[in-house]
Residue frames relative to the residue before (quaternion, step in Angstrom):
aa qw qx qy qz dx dy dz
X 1.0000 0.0000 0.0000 0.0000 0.00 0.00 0.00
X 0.4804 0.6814 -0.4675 0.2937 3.62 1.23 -0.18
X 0.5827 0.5669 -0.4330 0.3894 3.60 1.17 0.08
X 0.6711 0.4695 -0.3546 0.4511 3.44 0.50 -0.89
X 0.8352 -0.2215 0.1241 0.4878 4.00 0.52 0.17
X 0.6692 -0.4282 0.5344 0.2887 3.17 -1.93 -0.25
X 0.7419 -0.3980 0.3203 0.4342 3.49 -1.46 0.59
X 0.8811 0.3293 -0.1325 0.3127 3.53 0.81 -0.68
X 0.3469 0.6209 -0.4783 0.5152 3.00 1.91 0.70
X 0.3371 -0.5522 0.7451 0.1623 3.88 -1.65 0.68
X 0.1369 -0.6624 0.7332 -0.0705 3.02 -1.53 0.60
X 0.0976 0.7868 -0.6072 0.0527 3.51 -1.02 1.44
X 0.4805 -0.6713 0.5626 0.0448 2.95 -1.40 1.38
X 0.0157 -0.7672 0.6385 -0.0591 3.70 -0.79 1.09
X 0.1045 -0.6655 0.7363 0.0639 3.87 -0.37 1.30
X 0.3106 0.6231 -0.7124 -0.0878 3.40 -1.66 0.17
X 0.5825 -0.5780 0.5715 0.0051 2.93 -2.10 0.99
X 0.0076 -0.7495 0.6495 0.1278 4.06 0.44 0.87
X 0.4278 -0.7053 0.5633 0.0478 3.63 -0.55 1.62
X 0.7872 0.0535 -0.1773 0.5883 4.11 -0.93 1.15
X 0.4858 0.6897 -0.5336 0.0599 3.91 0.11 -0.23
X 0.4747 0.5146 -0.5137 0.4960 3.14 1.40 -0.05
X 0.5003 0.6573 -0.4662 0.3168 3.59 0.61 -1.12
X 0.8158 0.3474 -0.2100 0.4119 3.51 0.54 -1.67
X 0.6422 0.4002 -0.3853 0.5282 3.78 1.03 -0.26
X 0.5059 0.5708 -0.4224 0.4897 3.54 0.95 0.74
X 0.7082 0.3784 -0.0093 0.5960 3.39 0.88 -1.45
X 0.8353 0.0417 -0.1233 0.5342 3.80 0.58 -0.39
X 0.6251 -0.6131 0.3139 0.3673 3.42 0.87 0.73
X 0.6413 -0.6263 0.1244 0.4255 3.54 -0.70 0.32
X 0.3950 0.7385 -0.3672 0.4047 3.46 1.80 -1.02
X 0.5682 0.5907 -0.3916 0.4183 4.14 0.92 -0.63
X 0.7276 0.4765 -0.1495 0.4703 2.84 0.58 -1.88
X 0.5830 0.5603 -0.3470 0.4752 3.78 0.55 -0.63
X 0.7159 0.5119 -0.2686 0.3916 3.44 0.85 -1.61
X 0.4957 0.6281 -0.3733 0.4695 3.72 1.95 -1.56
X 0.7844 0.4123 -0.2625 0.3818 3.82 0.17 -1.42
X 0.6367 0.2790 -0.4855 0.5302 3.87 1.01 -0.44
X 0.6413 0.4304 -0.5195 0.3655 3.95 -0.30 0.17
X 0.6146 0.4474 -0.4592 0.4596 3.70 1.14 -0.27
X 0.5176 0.5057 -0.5092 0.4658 4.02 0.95 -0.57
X 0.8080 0.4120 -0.2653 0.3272 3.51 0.33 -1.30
X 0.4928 0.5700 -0.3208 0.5739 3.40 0.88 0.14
X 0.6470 0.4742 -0.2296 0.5512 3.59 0.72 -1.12
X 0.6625 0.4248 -0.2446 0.5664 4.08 0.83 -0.89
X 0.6032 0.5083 -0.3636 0.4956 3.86 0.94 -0.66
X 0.9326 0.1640 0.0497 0.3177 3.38 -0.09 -1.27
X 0.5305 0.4360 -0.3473 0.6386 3.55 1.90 0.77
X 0.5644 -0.5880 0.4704 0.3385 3.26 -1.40 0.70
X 0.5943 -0.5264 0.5054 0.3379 3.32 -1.56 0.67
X 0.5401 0.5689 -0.4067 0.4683 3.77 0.50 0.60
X 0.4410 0.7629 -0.3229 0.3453 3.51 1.53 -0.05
X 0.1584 0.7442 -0.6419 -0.0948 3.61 -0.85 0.52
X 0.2553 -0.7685 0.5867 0.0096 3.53 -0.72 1.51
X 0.2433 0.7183 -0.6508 -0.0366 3.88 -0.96 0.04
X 0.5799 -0.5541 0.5515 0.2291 3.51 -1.43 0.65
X 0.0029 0.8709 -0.4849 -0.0792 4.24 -0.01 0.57
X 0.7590 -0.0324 -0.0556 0.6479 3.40 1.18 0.12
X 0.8408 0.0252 0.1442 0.5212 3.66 -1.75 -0.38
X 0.8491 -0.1171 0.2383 0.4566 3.97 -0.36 -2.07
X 0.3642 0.7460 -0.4315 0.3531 3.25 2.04 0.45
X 0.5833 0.5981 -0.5435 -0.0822 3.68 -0.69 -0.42
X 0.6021 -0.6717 0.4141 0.1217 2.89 -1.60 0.41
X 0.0130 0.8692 -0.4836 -0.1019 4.74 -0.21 0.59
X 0.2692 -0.7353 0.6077 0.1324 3.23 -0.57 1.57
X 0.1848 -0.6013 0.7696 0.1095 3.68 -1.06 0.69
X 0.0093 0.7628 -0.6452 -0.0424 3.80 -0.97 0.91
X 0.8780 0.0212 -0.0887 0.4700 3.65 -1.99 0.38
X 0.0157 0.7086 -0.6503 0.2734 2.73 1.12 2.22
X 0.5153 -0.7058 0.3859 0.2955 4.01 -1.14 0.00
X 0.5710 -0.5639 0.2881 0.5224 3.64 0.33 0.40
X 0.7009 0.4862 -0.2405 0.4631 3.47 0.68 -0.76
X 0.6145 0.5278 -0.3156 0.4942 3.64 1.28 -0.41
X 0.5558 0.6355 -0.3434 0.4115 3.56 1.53 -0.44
């Protein structure tokens, strides 16, 4: 972790879970579901600081590191 900052950088972790997406690559083929996960990146780039590190960890898993957040922002 000695990359992501000094003793006095925070660091927040953001799990989220995109609930039914099989459902919708069931029901609207997969191209939907693809389309569901590029509007969640783009959203994620719109409305999160440019310090973000997003990745995708499974099926509807992914995971958003917020880095050399400030202690007080934790």
């Amino acid at each position: 972790m000695g990359a992501l900052g000094g003793r006095d950088d925070a660091h927040q972790l953001i799990y989220f879970d995109l609930d039914n997406l099989q459902l919708v690559n069931d029901t609207f083929e997969r191209k939907a579901g693809d389309d569901v996960i590029t509007r969640f990146g783009q959203l994620i780039e719109e409305y999160l600081p440019k310090n973000v590190v997003a990745t995708r960890l499974a099926e509807d898993d992914f995971v958003i590191l917020l880095t050399h957040r400030s202690t007080d922002d934790a």
